[in-house]
C-alpha positions as CSV (number, residue, x, y, z in Angstrom):
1,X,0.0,0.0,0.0
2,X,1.3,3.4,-0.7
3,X,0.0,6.6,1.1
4,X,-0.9,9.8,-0.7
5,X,-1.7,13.0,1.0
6,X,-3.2,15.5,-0.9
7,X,-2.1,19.2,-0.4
8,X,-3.1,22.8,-1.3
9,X,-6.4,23.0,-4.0
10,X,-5.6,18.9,-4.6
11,X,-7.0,18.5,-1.2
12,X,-10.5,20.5,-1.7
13,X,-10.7,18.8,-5.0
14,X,-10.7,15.2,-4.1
15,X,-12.4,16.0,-0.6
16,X,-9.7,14.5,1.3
17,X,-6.7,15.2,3.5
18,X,-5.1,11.0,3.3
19,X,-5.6,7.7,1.3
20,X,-4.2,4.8,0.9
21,X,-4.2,2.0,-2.1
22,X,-2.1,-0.5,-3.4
23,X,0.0,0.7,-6.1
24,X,2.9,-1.2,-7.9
25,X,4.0,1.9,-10.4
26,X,2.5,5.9,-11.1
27,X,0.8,5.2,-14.0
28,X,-0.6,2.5,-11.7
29,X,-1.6,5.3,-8.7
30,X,-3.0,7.6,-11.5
31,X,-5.2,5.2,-12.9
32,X,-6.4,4.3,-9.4
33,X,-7.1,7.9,-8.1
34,X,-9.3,8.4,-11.6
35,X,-11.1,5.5,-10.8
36,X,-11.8,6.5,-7.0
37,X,-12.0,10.7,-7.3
38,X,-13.3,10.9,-11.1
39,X,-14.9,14.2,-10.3
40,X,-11.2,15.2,-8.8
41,X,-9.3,13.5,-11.8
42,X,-11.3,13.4,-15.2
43,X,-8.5,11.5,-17.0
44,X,-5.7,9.1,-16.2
45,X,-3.7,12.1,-16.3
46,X,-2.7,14.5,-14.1
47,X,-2.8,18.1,-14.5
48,X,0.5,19.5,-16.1
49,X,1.2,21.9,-12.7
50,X,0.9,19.4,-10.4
51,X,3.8,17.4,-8.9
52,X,3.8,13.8,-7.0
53,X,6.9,13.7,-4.4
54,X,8.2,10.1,-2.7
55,X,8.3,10.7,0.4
56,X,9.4,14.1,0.5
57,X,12.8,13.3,-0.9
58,X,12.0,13.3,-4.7
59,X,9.8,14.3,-7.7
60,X,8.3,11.5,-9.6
61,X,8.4,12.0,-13.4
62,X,7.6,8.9,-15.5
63,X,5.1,6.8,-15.3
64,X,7.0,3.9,-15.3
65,X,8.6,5.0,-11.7
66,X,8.7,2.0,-9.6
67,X,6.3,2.6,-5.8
68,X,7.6,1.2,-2.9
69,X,5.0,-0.1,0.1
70,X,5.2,2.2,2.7
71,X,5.8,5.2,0.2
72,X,4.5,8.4,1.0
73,X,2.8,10.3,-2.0
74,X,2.7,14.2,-1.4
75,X,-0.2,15.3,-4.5
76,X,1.1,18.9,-4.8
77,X,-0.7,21.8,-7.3
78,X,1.2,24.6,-8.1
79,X,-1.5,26.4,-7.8
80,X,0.1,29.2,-6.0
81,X,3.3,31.4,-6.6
82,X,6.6,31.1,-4.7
């Protein structure tokens, strides 16, 4: 199982602070998260400004990216300036 916590504007749009699912890959997490927050996630894509971060240690870019169990998934919009 791999945890994700959704932060900033990705937490009001899928209506939740934490979940958890099993998840062998991101393609794999993205395709799960459409199929449990559709209304959050339209496609089995995610927006182009938002990031995913491994346990607060590094950005995950392709797909193919291996998850661990016991990851931590930080959901993070750049929907605000720095």
């Amino acid at each position: 199982m791999v945890r994700i916590e959704f932060l900033g504007l990705a937490r009001v749009r899928f209506g939740q602070t934490v979940w958890e699912c099993p998840a062998q890959n991101v393609a794999e997490l993205i395709a799960r998260m459409h199929s449990r927050f559709p209304q959050a996630l339209p496609t089995e894509q995610l927006p182009a400004h938002w990031l995913l971060c491994r346990n607060g240690r590094e950005f995950l870019r392709s797909p193919e990216e291996r998850l661990n169990d016991g990851d931590c998934i930080l959901v993070l919009p750049a929907d605000a300036g720095g």
